[in-house]
N, C-alpha and C positions, 0 to 999 in steps of 0.2 A: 681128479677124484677116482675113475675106474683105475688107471696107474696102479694108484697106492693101496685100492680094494684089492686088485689083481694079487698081492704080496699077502693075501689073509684067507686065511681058510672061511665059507660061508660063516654070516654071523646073524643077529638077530635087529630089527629096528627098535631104538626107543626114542618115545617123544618129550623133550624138554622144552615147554613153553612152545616159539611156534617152529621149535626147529627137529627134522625127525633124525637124529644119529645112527647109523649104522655101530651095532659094538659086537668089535670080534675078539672070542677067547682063545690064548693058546696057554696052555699047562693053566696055570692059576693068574696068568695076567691076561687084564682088558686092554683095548686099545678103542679108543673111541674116535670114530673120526668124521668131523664138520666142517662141512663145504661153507664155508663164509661167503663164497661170492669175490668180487674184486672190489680191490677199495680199503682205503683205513676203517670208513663209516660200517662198514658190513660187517668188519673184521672185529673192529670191538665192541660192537652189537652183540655176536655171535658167541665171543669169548664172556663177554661178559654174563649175559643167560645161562651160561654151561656153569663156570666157575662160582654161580653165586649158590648152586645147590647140589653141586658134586663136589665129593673129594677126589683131585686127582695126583699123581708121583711127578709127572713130567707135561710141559706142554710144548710140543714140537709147531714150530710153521715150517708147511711145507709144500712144496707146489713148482712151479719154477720161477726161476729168476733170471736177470741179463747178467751177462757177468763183465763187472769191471776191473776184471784184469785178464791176461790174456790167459784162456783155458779152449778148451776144446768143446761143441755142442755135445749133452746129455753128461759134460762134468756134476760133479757133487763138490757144491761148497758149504761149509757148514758156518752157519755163524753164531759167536760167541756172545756178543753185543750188537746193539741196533741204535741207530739214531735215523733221525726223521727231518726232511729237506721240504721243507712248503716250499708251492709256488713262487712267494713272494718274498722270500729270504733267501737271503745269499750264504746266509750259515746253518749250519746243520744243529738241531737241538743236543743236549746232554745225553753222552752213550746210557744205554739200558741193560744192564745186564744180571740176571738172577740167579745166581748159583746155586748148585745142593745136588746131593749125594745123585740122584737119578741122573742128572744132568753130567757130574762127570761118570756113569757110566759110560752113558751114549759116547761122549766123547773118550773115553778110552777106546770106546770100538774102533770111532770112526781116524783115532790116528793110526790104525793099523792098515786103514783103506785108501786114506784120502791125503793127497802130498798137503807137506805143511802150508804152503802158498794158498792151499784153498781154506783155510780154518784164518778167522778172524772177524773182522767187521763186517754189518750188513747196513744199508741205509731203504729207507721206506720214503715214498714221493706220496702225490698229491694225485698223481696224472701220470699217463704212461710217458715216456722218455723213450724219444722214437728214434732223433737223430745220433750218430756219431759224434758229434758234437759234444752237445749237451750231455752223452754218457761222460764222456771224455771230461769235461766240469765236473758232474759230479764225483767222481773217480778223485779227482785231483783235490776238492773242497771236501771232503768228508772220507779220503783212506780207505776209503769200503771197497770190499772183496765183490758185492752183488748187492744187486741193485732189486727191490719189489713194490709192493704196493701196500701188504699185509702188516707185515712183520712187527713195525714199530707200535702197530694199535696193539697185538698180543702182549709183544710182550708189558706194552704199561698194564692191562688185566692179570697177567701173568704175576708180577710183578706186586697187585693190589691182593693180591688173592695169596703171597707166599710160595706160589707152585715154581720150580725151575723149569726156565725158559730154554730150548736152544732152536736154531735156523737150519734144518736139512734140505736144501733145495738142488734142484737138476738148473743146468744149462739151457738156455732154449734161444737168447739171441746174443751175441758175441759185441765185444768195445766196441771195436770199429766198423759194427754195420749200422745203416740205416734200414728201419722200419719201413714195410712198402707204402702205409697211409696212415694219417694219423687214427689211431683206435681212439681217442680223447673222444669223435665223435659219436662211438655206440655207447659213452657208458653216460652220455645226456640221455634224458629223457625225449624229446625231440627231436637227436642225433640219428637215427636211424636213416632215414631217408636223403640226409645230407651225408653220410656215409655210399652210403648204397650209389649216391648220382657221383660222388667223387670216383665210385670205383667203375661205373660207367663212360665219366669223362675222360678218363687216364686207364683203359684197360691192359696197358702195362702194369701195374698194379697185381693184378692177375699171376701171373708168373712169381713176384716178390710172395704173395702170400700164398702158390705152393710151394715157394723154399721153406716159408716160414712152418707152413704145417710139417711139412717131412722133417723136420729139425727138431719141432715140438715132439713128435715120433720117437725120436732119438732119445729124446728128453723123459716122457714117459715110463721106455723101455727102463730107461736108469734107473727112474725113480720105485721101479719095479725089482729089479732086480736089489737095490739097496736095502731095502724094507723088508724084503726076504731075509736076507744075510741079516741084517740088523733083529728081526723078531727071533729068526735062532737062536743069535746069540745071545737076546734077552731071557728066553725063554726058563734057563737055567736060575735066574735071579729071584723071581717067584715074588716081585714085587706088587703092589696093586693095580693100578691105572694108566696109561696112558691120553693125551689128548691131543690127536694132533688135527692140526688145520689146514683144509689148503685154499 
């Protein structure tokens, strides 16, 4: 979230329901932007509250992602459609995808920035996807460019509401790495502490998640510098709203 702040000149807090939005203006367009938290559950909780009493032009998800094909830490892959991978299915639900005018803006910008290999599918889990492995499934069962958590709850909101959808996410862990520990256990209620002794008992661990932060880093800086370029270039357009999520 500070990332994508960092790209907007100060702006103002509003509160919708129980969530408080920072909205920053540049020329005559807003940008609204809400921290959802991780999770599908959060994520269309979030969108949901926003969308049911705002009009907005565009709803971006945006945050980082792993990327399931081979790219570089703090790439931009932008995705078009989303489809959603539960735990216990082996197949991926029906793509999402919501077109309209604001949405192929964005993406006119972003093929002037972003090689074509990274514009396409994105797919949304249940649980973080930690090993090599399992990216590497899902990669192969669902086509997808990156891999989140968010995305698929947006865009069904997105989606319910008529707003176009698109996927701007940074890079932050790569196909073929493994995760230094499972994170599945901080986002239980209970996990905390079972987290906390795994990374006691294995303080190799340690080292895996400061690659992972300074990668994140990497990932950030991108997400920063895109948002800039990207709000310029919007700036001209003199549209309404923006919504984006991370």
């Amino acid at each position: 979230m500070g990332a994508i702040q960092s790209a907007f000149p100060p702006g103002v807090q509003r509160r919708i329901g129980g969530l408080s939005v920072p909205v920053h203006t540049i020329v005559d367009r807003e940008y609204w932007l809400a921290q959802t938290g991780v999770g599908l559950e959060k994520a269309q909780r979030s969108a949901a509250q926003l969308l049911a009493g705002q009009s907005f032009s565009l709803v971006i998800s945006t945050g980082f992602a792993c990327a399931l094909i081979a790219a570089d830490i703090g790439a931009i892959l932008i995705g078009r459609e989303v489809v959603h991978r539960g735990e216990r299915s082996e197949e991926p639900s029906q793509a999402i995808e919501v077109p309209g005018d604001d949405r192929n803006l964005a993406l006119a910008f972003v093929d002037a920035m972003v090689p074509s290999a990274h514009i396409g599918r994105f797919v949304s889990a249940d649980r973080v996807i930690g090993s090599a492995r399992d990216k590497r499934r899902f990669a192969l069962n669902t086509q997808a460019i990156g891999l989140d958590m968010e995305s698929s709850a947006l865009a069904v909101q997105a989606q319910r509401a008529q707003v176009p959808f698109v996927i701007i996410r940074s890079v932050s862990d790569l196909l073929d790495e493994d995760l230094p520990l499972d994170f599945n256990l901080f986002l239980r209620p209970t996990g905390w502490l079972r987290g906390i002794g795994t990374v006691v008992a294995a303080p190799s661990c340690l080292l895996g998640l400061g690659r992972l932060r300074r990668q994140s880093l990497v990932a950030a800086e991108a997400l920063t510098a895109f948002f800039r370029s990207y709000t310029t270039a919007m700036a001209t357009e003199g549209q309404k709203k923006d919504f984006s999520s991370t």
